[in-house]
MIDOTOR-281769 format. One record per residue: residue in one letter; x, y, z of N, C-alpha, C, O, CB in turn. Coordinates in steps of 0.001 Angstrom, whole numbers, plus 500000, padded with zeros to 6 digits. Glycine has a CB too. Example, Ala and Ser with C-alpha at 12.3 -4.5 7.8 and 13.67 -1.06 7.14 Angstrom:
<sites>
A513190494310507800512300495500507800513200496700507800514236496681508465511308495527509046S512850497750507080513670498940507140512900500030507870513409501138508039514084499402505725
</sites>
This chain:
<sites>
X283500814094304992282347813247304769281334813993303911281027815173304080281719812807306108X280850813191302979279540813739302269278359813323302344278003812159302157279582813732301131X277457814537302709276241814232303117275471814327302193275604815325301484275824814846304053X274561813497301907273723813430300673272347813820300784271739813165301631273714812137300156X271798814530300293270480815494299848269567814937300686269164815751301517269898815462298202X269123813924300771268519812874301327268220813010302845267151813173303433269309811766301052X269966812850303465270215812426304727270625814121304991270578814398306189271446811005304955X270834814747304511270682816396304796269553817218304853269636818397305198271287817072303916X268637816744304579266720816882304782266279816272306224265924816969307174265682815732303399X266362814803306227265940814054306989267065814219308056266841813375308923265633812776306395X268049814859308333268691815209309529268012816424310102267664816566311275270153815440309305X267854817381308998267127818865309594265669818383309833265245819041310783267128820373308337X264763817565309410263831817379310063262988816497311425261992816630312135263569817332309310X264138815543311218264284814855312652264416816085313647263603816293314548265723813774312770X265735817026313342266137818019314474264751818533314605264216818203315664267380819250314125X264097819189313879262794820237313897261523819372314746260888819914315651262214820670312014X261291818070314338260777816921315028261448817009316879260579817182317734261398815396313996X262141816952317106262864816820318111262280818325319322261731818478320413264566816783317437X262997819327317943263174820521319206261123821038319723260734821551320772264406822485318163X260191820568318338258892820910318360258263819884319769257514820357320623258198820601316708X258868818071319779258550817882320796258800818249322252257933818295323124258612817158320627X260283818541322426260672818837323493260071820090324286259799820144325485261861818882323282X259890821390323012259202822391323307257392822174323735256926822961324559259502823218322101X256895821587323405255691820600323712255036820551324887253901820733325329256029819358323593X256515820133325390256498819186326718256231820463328071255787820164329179258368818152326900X256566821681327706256855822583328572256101823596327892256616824709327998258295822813328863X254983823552327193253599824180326625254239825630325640253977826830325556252347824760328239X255077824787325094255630825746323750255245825687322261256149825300321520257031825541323595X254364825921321831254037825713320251255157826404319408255246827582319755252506826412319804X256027826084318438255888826949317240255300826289315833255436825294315122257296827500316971X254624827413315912253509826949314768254274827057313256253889826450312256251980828119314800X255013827632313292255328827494311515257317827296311583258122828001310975254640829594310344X257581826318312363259200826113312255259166825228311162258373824287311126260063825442313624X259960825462310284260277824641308994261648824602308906262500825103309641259703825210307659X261783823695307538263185823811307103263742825029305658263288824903304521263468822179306679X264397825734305904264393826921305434264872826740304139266066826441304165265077827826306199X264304826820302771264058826488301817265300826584300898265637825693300119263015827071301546X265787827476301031266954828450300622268205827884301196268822827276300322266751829998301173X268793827865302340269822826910302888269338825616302541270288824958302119270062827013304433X268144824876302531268415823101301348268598823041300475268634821972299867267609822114300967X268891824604299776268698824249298222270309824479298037270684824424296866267472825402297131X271219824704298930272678825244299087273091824218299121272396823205299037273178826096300160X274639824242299287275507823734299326276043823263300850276849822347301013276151824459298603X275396824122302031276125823602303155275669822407303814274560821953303534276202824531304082X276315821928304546276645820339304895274762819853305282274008819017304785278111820155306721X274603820883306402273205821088306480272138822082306857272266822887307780272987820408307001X270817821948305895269855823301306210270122823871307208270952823445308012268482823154306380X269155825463307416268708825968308216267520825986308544266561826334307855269007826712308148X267542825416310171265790825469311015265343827083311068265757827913311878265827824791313099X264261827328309846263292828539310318262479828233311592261522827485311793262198828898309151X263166829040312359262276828885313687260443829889313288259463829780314025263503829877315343X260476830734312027259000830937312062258774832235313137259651832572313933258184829430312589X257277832996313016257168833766313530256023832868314166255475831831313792257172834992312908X255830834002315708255345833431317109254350834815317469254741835982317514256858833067318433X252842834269317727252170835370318796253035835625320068254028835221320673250664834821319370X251898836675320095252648837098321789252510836400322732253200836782323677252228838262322513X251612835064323033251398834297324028252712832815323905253257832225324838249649833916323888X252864832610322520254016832128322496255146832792322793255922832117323469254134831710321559X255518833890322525256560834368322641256821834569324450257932834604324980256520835611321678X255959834643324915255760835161326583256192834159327220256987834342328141254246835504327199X255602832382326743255458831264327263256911830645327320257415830090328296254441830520326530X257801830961325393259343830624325461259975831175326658260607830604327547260135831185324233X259671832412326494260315833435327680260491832943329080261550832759329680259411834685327886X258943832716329600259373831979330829260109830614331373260688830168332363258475831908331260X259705830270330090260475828458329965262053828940330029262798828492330900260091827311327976X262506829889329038263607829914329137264334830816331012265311830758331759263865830600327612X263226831408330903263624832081332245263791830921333508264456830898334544262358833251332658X263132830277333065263058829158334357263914828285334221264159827692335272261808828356334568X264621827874333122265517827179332787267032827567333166267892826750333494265284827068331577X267206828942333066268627829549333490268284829675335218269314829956335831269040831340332571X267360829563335896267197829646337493268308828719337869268543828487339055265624829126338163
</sites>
């Protein structure tokens, strides 16, 4: 199947849409997740989510979310 430029953008940003709300929900910001400029400008089927760099209060907050999540 071929995915077209278009629907290979708007798939990676729905996802980024998606994972920013879900993270939201459980008091997770990331402030600068994008779509990584360099993998859209490629050839593969689809981008890569820059997850972005995180303070330390974000980074602490994933942590426990994720810690609480594997309980």
């Amino acid at each position: 199947m071929v995915v077209r430029d278009a629907e290979r953008i708007r798939a990676v940003e729905e996802a980024i849409a998606g994972l920013k709300a879900e993270l939201l929900t459980v008091g997770v910001l990331l402030p600068s997740v994008r779509v990584d400029p360099v993998s859209a400008a490629g050839e593969s089927p689809y981008p890569l989510v820059d997850l972005g760099c995180v303070n330390l209060d974000t980074a602490m907050r994933l942590t426990a979310v994720l810690h609480e999540v594997r309980r």
